[in-house]
SEVO-40209 format. One record per residue (C-alpha): residue number from 1; residue in one letter; y, x, z. Coordinates in steps of 0.02 Angstrom, whole numbers, plus 50000, padded with zeros to 5 digits. Each point is the difference from the previous one (the first is absolute). Example, Ala and Ser with C-alpha at 12.3 -4.5 7.8 and 13.67 -1.06 7.14 Angstrom:
2
   n res     Y     X     Z
   1   A 49775 50615 50390
   2   S 50172 50069 49967
***
This chain:
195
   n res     Y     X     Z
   1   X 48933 50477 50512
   2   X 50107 49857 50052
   3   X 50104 50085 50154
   4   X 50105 49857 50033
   5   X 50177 50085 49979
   6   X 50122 50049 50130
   7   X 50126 49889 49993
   8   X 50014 49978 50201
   9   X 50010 50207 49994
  10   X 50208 50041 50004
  11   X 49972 50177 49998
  12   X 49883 49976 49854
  13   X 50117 49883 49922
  14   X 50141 50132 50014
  15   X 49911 50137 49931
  16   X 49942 49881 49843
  17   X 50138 49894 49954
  18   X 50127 50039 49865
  19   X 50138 49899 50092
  20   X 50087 49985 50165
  21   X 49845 49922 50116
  22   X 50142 49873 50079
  23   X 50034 49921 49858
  24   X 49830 49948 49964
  25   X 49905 49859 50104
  26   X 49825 49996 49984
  27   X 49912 49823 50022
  28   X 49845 50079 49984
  29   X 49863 50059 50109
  30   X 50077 50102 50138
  31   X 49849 50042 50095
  32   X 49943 50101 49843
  33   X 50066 50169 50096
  34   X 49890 50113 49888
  35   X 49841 50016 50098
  36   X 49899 49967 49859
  37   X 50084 50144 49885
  38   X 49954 50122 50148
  39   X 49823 49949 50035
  40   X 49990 50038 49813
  41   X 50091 50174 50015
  42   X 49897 50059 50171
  43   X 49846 49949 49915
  44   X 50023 50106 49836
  45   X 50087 49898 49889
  46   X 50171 50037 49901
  47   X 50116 50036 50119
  48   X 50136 50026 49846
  49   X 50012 49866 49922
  50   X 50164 49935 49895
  51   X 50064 49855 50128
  52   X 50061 49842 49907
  53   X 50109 49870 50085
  54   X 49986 49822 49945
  55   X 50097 49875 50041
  56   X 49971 49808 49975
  57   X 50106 49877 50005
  58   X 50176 49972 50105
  59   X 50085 49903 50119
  60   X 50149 49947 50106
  61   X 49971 50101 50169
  62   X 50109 50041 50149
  63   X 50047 50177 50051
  64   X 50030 49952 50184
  65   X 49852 49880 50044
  66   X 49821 50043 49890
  67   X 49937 49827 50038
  68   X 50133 49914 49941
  69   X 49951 49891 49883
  70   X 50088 49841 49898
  71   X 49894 49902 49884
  72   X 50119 49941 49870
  73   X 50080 50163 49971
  74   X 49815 50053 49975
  75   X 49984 49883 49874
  76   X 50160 50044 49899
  77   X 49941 50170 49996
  78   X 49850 49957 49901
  79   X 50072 49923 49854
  80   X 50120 50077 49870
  81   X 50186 49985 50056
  82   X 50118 50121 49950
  83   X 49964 50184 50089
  84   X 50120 50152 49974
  85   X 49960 50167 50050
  86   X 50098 50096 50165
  87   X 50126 50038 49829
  88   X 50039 49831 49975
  89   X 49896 49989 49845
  90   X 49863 49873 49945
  91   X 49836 50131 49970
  92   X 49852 49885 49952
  93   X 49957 49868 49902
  94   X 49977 49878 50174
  95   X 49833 49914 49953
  96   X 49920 50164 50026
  97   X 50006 49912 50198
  98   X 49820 49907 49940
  99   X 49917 50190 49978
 100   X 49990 50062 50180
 101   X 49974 50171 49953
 102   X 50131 50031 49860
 103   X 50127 49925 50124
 104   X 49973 50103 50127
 105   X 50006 50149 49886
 106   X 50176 49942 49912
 107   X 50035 50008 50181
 108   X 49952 50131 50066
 109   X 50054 50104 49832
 110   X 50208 49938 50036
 111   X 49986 50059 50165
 112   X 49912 49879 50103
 113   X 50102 49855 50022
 114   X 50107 49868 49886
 115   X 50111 49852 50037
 116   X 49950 49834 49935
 117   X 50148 49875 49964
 118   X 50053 49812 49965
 119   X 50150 49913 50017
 120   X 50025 49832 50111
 121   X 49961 49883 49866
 122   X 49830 50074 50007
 123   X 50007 49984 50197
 124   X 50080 49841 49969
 125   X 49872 49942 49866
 126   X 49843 50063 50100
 127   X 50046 49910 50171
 128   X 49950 49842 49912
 129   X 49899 50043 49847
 130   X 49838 50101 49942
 131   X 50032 50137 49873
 132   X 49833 49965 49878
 133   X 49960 50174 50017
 134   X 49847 50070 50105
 135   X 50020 50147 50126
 136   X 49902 50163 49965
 137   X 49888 49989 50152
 138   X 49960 49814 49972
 139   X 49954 50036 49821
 140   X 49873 50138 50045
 141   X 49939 49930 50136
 142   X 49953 49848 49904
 143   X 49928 50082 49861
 144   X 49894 50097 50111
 145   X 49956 49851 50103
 146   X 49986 49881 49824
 147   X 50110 49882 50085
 148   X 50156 49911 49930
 149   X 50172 50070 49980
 150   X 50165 49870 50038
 151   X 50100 50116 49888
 152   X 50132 49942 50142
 153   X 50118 50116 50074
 154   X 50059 49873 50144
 155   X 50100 49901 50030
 156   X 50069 50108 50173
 157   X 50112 49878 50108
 158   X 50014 50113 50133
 159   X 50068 50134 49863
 160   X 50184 50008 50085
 161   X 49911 50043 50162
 162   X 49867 50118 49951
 163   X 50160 50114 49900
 164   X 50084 50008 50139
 165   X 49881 50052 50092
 166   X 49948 50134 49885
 167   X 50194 50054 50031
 168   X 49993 50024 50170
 169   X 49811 50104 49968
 170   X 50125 50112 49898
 171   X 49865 49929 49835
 172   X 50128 49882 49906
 173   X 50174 50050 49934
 174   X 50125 49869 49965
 175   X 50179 49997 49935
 176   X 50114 49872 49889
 177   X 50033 50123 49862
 178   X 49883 50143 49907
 179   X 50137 50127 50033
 180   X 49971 49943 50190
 181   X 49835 50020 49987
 182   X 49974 50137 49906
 183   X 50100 50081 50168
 184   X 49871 49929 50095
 185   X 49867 50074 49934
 186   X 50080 50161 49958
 187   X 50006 50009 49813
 188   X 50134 50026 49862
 189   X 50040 49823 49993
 190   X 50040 50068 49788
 191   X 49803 50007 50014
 192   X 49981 49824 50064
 193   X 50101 49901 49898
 194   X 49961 49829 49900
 195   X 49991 50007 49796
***
């Protein structure tokens, strides 16, 4: 039976999830409260099932204001930059950002939330030019639609603007060295080091 989840259920999410509920943002379908899984329990179904969480995707979100949302920080979310774990530590193999499900689950398996980083040459570099890469959701989208990709990431001349902007959301961390910003971010800056 297809119940429609609970994601829009905190108490259900709660008592399900293997990590700390705040740091875990779903972009999912919040009015899926359950209702569906107890119609099916109250009419003699299994009320004991195993309950799986599945999370797709990621993005850049805002603690303080839900609706807060910032279109080119979207966008550099959904192709594969450089992410590190809460430890400081690179954990995937990026591209796995054009598989919505086996991102959210690397995800969602380190805890529920990862940085994603570039340096200002690439803030510097994207202000004026395309990277000749496609997002994630463009490329599905596409493919489901049979449209074209641009396998264009940009160009974002607003990009100055839209990171500082994510800074004052409390979304975007930025500092002049990686021992500064690995103090930023609160990890052992030995983690987050260059090669």
């Amino acid at each position: 039976m297809a119940d429609g989840g609970f994601v829009g259920n905190k108490d259900e999410i709660k008592r399900t999830l293997a990590i700390d509920p705040d740091d875990l943002y779903s972009m999912g379908e919040r009015k899926a409260t359950g209702d569906g899984l107890q119609m099916l329990k109250e009419a003699g179904g299994v009320s004991d099932y195993k309950r799986i969480f599945e999370s797709h995707a990621a993005t850049v979100y805002s603690k303080t204001d839900p609706k807060w949302h910032n279109a080119s920080l979207f966008d550099l979310t959904n192709i594969p930059l450089l992410w590190v774990n809460r430890e400081g530590k690179r954990f995937t193999n990026e591209d796995v950002v054009y598989d919505f499900a086996l991102w959210g689950d690397s995800v969602y398996q380190i805890g529920g939330y990862y940085y994603f980083l570039f340096d200002q040459a690439t803030v510097d570099y994207l202000r004026q030019q395309a990277l000749d890469w496609t997002s994630s959701f463009e490329r599905t989208f596409c493919l489901l639609d049979k449209k074209p990709m641009t396998y264009q990431a940009g160009p974002y001349p607003q990009l100055d603007q839209d990171l500082n902007e994510g800074i004052s959301q409390g979304a975007v961390f930025k500092a002049d060295s990686i021992q500064k910003l690995a103090e930023k971010i609160a990890v052992d800056p030995a983690n987050l080091r260059l090669p």
